[in-house]
N, C-alpha and C positions, 0 to 999 in steps of 0.2 A: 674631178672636182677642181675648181678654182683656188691657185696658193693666191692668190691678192690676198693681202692683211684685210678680216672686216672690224672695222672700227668700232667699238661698241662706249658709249659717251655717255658718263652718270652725272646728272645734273646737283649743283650742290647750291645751298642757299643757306641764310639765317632761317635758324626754326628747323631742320631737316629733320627727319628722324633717322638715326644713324642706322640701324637695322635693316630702314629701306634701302640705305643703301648698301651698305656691309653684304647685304644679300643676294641681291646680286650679283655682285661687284665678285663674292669668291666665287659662283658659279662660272662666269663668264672665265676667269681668269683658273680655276682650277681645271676648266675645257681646254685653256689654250696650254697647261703643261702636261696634261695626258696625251704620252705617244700615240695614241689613235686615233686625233684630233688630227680630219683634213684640211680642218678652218685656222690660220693661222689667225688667232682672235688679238686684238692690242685695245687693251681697257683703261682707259680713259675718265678722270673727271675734271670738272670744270664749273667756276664759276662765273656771274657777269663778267668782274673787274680781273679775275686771276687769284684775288685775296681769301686770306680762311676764312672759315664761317663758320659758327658755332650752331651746333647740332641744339633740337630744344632738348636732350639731356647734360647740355653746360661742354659736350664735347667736343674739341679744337678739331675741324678739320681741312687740312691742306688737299689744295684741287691741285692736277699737273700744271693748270693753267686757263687763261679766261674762253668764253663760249667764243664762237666761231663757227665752221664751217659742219653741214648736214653730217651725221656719221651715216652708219651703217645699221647701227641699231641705238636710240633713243632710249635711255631710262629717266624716267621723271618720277622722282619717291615723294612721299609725301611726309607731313608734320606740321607743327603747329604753324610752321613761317608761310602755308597755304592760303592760311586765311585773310590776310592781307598781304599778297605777294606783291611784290617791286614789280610796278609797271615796265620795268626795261626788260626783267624775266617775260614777263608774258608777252609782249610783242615779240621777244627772241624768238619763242614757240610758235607763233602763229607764224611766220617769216620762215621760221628753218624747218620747225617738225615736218612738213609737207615735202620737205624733200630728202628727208629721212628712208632709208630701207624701210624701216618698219620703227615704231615707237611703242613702251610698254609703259603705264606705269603704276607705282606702287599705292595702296592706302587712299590717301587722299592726294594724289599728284595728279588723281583725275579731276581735281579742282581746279589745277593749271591748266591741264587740256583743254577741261569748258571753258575757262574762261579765255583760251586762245581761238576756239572756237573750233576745235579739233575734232569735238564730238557728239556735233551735229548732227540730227539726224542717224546720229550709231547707236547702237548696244551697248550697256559698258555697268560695269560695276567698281564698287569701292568699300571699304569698310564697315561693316552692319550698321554701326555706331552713326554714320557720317551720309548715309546714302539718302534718307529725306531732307537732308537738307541741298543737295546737290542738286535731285530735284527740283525741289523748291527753288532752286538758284537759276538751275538751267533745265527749264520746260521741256528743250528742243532736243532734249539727249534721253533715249530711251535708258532707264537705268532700272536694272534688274540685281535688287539685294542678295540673292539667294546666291548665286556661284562667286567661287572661289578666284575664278579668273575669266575674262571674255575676250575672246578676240572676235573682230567685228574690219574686215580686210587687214589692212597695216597696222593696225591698232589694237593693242592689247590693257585688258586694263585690271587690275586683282584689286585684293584686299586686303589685309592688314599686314605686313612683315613677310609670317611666314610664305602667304599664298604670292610673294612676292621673288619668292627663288621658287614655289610650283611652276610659276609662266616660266621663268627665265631656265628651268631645265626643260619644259615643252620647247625652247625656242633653240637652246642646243640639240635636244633629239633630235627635230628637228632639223637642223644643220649636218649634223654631222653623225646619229644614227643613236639608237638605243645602249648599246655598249659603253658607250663616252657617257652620257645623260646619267644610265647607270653607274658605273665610277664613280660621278661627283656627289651622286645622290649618297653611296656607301657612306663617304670621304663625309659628308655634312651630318648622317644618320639622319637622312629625312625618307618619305616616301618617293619613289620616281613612279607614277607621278599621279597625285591627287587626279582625277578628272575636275576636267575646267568646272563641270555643270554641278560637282558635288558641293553639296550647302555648305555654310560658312559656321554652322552652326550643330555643333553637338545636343542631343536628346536634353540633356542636363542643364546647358548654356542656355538654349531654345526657349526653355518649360522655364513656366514661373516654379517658385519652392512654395509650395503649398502652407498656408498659415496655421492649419490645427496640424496639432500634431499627430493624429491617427492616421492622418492623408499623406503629410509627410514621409512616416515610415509608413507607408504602403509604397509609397514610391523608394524608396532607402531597399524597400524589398523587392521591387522589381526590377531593378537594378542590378543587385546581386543576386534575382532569381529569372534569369530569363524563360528560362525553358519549364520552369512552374506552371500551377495552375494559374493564369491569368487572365481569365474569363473574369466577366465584372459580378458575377455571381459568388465567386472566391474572393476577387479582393474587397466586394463590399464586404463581407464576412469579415473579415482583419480587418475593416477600421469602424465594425461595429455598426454600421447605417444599412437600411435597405437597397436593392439594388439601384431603387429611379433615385434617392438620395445622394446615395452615394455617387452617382454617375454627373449628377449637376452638381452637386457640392465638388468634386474633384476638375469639371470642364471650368469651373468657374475661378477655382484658385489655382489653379496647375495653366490655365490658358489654351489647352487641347483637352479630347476626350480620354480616356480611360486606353480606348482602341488606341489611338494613336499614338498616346505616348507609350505604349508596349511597344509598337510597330517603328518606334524610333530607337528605341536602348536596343531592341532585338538584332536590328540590320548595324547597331552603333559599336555591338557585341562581335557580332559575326566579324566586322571590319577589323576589330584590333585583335582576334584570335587569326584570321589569314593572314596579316601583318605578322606577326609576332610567333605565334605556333607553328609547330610542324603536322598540325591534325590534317585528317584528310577533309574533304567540303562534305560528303557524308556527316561524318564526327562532329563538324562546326555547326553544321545543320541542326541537327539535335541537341548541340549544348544551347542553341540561342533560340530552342524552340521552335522549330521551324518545322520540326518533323521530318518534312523530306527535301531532298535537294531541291527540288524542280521548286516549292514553294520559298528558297531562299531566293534564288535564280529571280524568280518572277520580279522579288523584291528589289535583288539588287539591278537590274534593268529600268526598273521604275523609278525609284529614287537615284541611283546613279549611272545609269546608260552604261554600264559594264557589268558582265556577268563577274560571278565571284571569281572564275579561274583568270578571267582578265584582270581583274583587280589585283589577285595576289599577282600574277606574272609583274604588273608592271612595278609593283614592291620590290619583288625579290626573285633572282632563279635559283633552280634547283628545290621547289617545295612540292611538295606530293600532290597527285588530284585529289 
């Protein structure tokens, strides 16, 4: 493999969110001091003029120095200063990103790219919060809210903060193998590594909170009862209503049906017992209701294009089947 230094260049503005960048910014550079690391990585930020900028949480931050020449790898974070960014930012991006290795960016920095005209015609996502209106901005850009992070050829693009060190440890496995990627993931206590296509959104997050309060704690209890009876024949029974009642009074103030949002805590369970336990996938299977392997499998293929033994591996080694 290649010793040439690759350049990795965080872009820094008024308004930034410092997270976006901070996140980056230790993955890249926690690669380049792990001895297994064949990419001698040299991390970089940089503003228009060279001058600080204040992050939008009031935070002072010093670039090494002003924009200039293509790097290697492109971060462009996002924050409030997106929304009306300095026309001399966004021409720099349309001018230099293109001759970039590859460009990633965080949050809402996908609002830089459209508006450089970057992502055109691509795939790409940004923060739940913020993705109809990028839309709404830029027609021309396929924008898919659901995952965590897209890549779409040289272009990467996440979502809020965290899913912004998920890409950037994809982009060192990437580079320089699972080993190192691992390492940093330990070093940060995050997962190595979300799949790109898993949603941005937890069971809980997703679902509205239901207004009466019998529906509420049915949900309070399916939560903490996965592997209960969760047929709508049971939980209509706890909150008192018939079943066709119960099942429209709950789709209509929870936002999903009965089914699905079982079918979301279930597989939202399974993820943070693989993560976190040392159960076998048997074990997990049955705590989260699943009954049997093959019916968690089926799940986690569906909603996350990795089987559960894949998921835990890319967590963590050394965990039981």
């Amino acid at each position: 493999m290649s010793r040439s230094a690759h350049r990795v260049l965080i872009v820094l503005f008024d308004g930034v969110q410092s997270l976006d960048v901070t996140g980056p910014l230790e993955v890249f550079s926690g690669a380049a001091s792990h001895p297994g690391c064949q990419v001698p990585y040299v991390v970089e930020t940089a503003s228009l003029d060279g001058a600080p900028v204040r992050a939008s949480s009031g935070l002072r931050l010093a670039p090494d120095g002003p924009l200039a020449a293509a790097p290697d790898t492109l971060v462009v974070p996002g924050g409030a200063g997106t929304r009306r960014p300095d026309p001399r930012l966004v021409a720099w991006l349309r001018e230099t990103a293109p001759r970039a290795g590859r460009v990633l960016s965080v949050c809402t920095g996908a609002y830089l790219l459209a508006a450089a005209g970057l992502l055109d015609g691509r795939r790409a996502t940004t923060h739940w919060a913020h993705w109809r209106r990028l839309a709404e901005r830029h027609p021309q850009v396929d924008v898919d809210p659901e995952p965590i992070w897209v890549r779409d050829g040289d272009v990467m693009t996440s979502a809020g903060v965290t899913a912004g060190i998920d890409a950037s440890l994809a982009l060192v496995e990437e580079d320089v193998g699972r080993e190192v990627a691992l390492a940093i993931a330990r070093h940060l206590v995050v997962f190595l590594r979300r799949p790109g296509n898993q949603t941005q959104f937890s069971a809980q997050l997703s679902a509205q909170v239901a207004q009466r309060e019998p529906l509420r704690e049915v949900q309070r209890w399916i939560d903490d009862n996965p592997a209960g009876d969760c047929s709508v024949e049971a939980l209509a029974a706890r909150a008192c209503l018939s079943p066709r009642q119960f099942a429209r009074a709950f789709a209509h103030e929870v936002g999903v049906t009965p089914g699905r949002y079982v079918d979301q805590v279930r597989l939202e369970t399974a993820r943070r017992l693989l993560e976190e336990s040392g159960d076998g996938v048997e074990a997990v299977a049955r705590a989260c209701g699943y009954g049997t392997p093959e019916a968690m499998r089926r799940a986690f293929l569906r909603t996350l294009g990795v089987p559960p033994l894949e998921y835990r591996r890319r967590f963590r080694a050394g965990a039981p089947a």
